[in-house]
Every structure is written in C-alpha cells, then in structure tokens.
N, C-alpha and C positions, 0 to 999 in steps of 0.2 A: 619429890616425895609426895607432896602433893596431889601432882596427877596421877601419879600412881593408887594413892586413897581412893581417889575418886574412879579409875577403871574398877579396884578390888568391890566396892560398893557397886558401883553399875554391876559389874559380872556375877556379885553373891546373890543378890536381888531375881537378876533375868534367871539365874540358874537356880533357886527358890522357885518360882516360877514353873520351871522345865518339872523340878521334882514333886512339886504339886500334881501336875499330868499323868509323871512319870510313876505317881503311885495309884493313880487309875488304871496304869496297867499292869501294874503287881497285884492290884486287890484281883482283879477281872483273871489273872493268871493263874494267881492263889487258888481261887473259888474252882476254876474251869477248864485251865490249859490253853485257853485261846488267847491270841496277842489280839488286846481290841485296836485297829486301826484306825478306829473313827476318834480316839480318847482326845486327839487332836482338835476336833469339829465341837466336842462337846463342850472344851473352852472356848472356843469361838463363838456357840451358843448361848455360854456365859455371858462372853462380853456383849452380846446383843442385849439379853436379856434384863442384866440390870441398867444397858442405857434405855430402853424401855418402859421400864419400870420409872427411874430417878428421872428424866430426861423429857419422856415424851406425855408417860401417865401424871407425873410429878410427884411422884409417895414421896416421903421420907425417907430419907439415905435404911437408917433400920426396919421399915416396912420393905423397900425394894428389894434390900439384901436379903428378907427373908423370903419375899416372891422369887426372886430370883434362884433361892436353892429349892423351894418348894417346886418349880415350874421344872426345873432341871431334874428334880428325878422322877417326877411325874412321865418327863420324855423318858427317862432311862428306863422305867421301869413297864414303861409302855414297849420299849424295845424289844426288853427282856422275854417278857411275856406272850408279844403276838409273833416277831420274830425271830428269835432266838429258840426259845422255850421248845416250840415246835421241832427245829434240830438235834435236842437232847442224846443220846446213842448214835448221831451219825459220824462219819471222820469229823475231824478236827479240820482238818482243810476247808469244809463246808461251812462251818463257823467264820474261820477268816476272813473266806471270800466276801461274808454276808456284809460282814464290821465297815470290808471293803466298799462294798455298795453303800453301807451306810452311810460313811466318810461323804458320800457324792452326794448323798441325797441331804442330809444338813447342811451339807455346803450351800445347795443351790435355793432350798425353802431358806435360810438366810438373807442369801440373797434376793430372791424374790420379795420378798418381804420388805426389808430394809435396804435395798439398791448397791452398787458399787462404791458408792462415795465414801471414803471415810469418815467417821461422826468424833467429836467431843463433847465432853461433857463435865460440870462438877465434880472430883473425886470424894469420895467418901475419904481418901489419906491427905491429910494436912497439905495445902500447897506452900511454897518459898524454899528457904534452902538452908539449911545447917551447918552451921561454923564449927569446925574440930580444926585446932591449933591454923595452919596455914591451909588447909585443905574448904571447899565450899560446899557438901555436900545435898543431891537431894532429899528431903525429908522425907517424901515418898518412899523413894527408895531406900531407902534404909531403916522406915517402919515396915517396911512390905519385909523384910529377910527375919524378926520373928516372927510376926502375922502367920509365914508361911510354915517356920519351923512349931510352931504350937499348933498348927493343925497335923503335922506332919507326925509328931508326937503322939497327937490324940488317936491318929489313926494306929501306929506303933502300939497305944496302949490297947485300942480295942481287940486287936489281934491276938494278945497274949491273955486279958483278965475278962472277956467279953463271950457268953455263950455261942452266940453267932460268928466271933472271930476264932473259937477253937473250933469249930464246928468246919470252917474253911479248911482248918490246917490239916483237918482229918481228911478233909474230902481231896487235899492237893496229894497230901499222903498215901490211901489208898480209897479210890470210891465205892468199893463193893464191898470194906470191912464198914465204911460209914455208914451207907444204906442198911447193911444187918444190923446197926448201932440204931436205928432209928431217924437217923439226920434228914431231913427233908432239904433234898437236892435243887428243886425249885425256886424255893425260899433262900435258898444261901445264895443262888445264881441272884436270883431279886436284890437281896442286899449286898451283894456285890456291885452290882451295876449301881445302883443307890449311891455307895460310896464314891464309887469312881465317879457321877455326874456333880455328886457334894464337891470333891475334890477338883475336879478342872474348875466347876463355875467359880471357885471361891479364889483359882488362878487366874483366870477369866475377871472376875472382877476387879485384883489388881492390878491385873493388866489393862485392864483398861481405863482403868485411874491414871497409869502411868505414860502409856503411849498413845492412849484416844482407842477407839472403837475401828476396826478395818476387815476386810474381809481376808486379808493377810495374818492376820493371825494363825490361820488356821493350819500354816507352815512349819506352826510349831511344833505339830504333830508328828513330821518326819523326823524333826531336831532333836525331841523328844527321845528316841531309838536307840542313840549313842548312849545317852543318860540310864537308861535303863539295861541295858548291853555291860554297859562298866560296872555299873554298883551291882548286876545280877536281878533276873526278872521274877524271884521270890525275894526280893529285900528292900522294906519301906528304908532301912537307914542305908542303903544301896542306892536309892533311888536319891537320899540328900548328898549323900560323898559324889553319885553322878552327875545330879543337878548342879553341884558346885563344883567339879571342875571342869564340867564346861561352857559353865555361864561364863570361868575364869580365865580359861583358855580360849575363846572367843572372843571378849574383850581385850587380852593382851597382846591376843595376833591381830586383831583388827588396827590395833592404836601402834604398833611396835614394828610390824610388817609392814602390814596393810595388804594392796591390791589380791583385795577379793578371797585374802585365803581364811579368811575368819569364819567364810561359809564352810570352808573344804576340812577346817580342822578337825568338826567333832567327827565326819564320816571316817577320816584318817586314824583316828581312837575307835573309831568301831573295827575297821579292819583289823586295828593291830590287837586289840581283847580277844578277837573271834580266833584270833590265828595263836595265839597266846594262852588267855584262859577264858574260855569260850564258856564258860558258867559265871563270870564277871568275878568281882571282888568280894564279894558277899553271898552268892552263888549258890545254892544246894548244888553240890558236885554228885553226879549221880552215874555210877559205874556199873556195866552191862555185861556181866560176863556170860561168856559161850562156850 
C-alpha cells in the first residue's frame, strides 16, 4: 500500500506538471486555432530560466520566480508579435509549422547558452520527505499537485470572469462576429501567448525543483499531446483529468510492467481517444453538416 501511495503521488505531481503545459495549449487554441508545438520548449525555457536567476545571478527564490515569469513572456510575446502576428489570415498550417520551427530554435539558443549538461540547483519547494502512515513521501512532490492545481484554477477563473478571457471565447467561437464586437484580435493572441509562457515556466520551475534542470525536459512537450487529446483541446479542466491520468498511468506501467512501456502508454490513449472520441472528454463536440 505503501508503494502504491508513493507511485499515486509521483504520477499526480508529473501529470500536474503535464497539465500545466497542457493549458498553454488550450489557452493558445482558445485564442487562435493553432496547436503551439513549441509549449513544450517554453517550459524547458522555464527551467533554464529560473536556474539562472536563483543559481547563477543568485536573486532570491521570490525575485527569481518573478524574473523568471516576467523573462518568459517577454519571449512569448516577442513571439507573438514579430512572428506570428505577421501570419494573422493565413492557413492555420502556416502557424504550425512556424510553432514548429520555434520548438527548434529555443531548443538550441538553450542549449547554446547553458550547454548539454544537466544542472541542479536549490528548490524553492521544501526538500526531505513526508511521513503519511506507512508510506515515505516526497515533500516536493506533493506541494507541487496544489501549487499546480491553484494556478490551474486561476487560469479556469480568468476564462469565464475576465474581460480578456471572454473575449477569447468569442473569438474561439466566431472570429468575424468578434471583430464586428470590437475585440482587438492581436491583443487576445498577446495575452494568449502571455498566459501560456506564465503557465509552462511556472511548470518549468517545479520541475525543476523536482528533477534538476536538463535539456530533456523538453520531451515533455510531445508527452504533453495525449494529455491534451484526452481532457479535449478547449478544456483547462480537460487538461487536469488529462494531466492526471497520465502522470497515473505512466507511473503504474512503469513500476507494474515495466520494459519500457510507460513511454508507449500515453501515445496508446492517444490513439484510442482519436479513434473513439476524437474531441476528448471535455471536448467542444463540433458537428458539420452537408
């Protein structure tokens, strides 16, 4: 029973984590239609980031954290603006692609920058370990699954009581009744991107409290896919029910199975959503008739 606490806790945590990501690519969806493929890179840019800050500059854990998200949408909204912005009425494919090439280019100014090596560093989340009855759990890890649910929330709240988050829903809704509404299309795509680089770094940064700082992280961004695919790529609480069950189901085949199928299982839940219900669990189901 025991170990089993301790997978539940590892898996709620990593898949918190995932759903953090995974609603940098609902907000970015909400806003625009486009899947950002880079949402992955921009938490990997987190975790650079505030080892930088804490690590190298030496700020304080709350000055770095706040460098750290101020630095991140600074990139995002740099993004937005010189290349995205510029695409605005062209296919949606061409967006993609861009996110695409994004994905490569943060990867490698990363790397550049801060080399191959893996780095560690002081967390800002309590180190040692937590006693619950027979179970030894990590303290990180299991401040990290509110941490993440209370941003996740905040985001949930801005969506529905937030000028700029109905303002999305108008424009995910119909873009040409929103524009005759007055909504300024640029602006929402800005604080779209915004959010989403708020939301990885702040995943990014407990990740990186939790596992060290690597250029590996940035794997999380395919991982991410399944989690969003299940919960459905219009739903912040799609994005937690996805996040956690496949932080769940990857911990339990790792530890239960094993050889190597804990990587294969979330793509195996992608397949079977897509071929099943291919607008996920939470989904705007959206019917086309001819």
């Amino acid at each position: 029973m025991d170990i089993f606490l301790q997978l539940t806790v590892s898996g709620l945590s990593t898949g918190m984590i995932y759903a953090l990501a995974a609603a940098g690519f609902v907000v970015i969806y909400k806003a625009s239609d486009v899947i950002n493929f880079a949402q992955g890179d921009l938490l990997l840019l987190g975790t650079y980031l505030i080892f930088f800050g804490v690590a190298q500059v030496g700020l304080p854990w709350s000055l770095g954290v706040a460098v750290t998200l101020l630095l991140a949408v600074v990139v995002a909204l740099a993004v937005e603006r010189l290349v995205l912005r510029p695409l605005v009425g062209e296919p949606i494919i061409s967006m993609i692609m861009v996110t695409i090439g994004l994905s490569s280019v943060l990867r490698g100014i990363t790397g550049a920058i801060w080399g191959p090596n893996p780095r560690s560093f002081d967390s800002f989340l309590p180190a040692g370990d937590l006693v619950l009855g027979p179970a030894t759990l990590s303290t990180a890890r299991v401040l990290s699954i509110p941490i993440a649910l209370a941003v996740l929330a905040g985001l949930g709240l801005f969506f529905r009581h937030t000028r700029d988050g109905i303002a999305m829903r108008a424009i995910a809704d119909d873009q040409q009744a929103a524009l005759s509404m007055g909504i300024s299309i640029p602006r929402v795509f800005g604080v779209a991107w915004g959010l989403a680089a708020v939301s990885a770094a702040i995943g990014g940064m407990m990740l990186a409290g939790i596992v060290g700082v690597s250029p590996n992280v940035a794997s999380i961004g395919l991982r991410v896919f399944p989690v969003v695919i299940l919960g459905g790529l219009d739903s912040i609480a799609g994005a937690v029910i996805g996040g956690a069950v496949i932080g769940l189901l990857e911990v339990y085949v790792g530890f239960y199975v094993g050889h190597g199928l804990n990587l294969v299982v979330p793509y195996v839940v992608l397949v079977l959503v897509l071929m099943v219900r291919p607008y996920g669990l939470f989904g705007k189901e959206i019917i086309e008739r001819v």
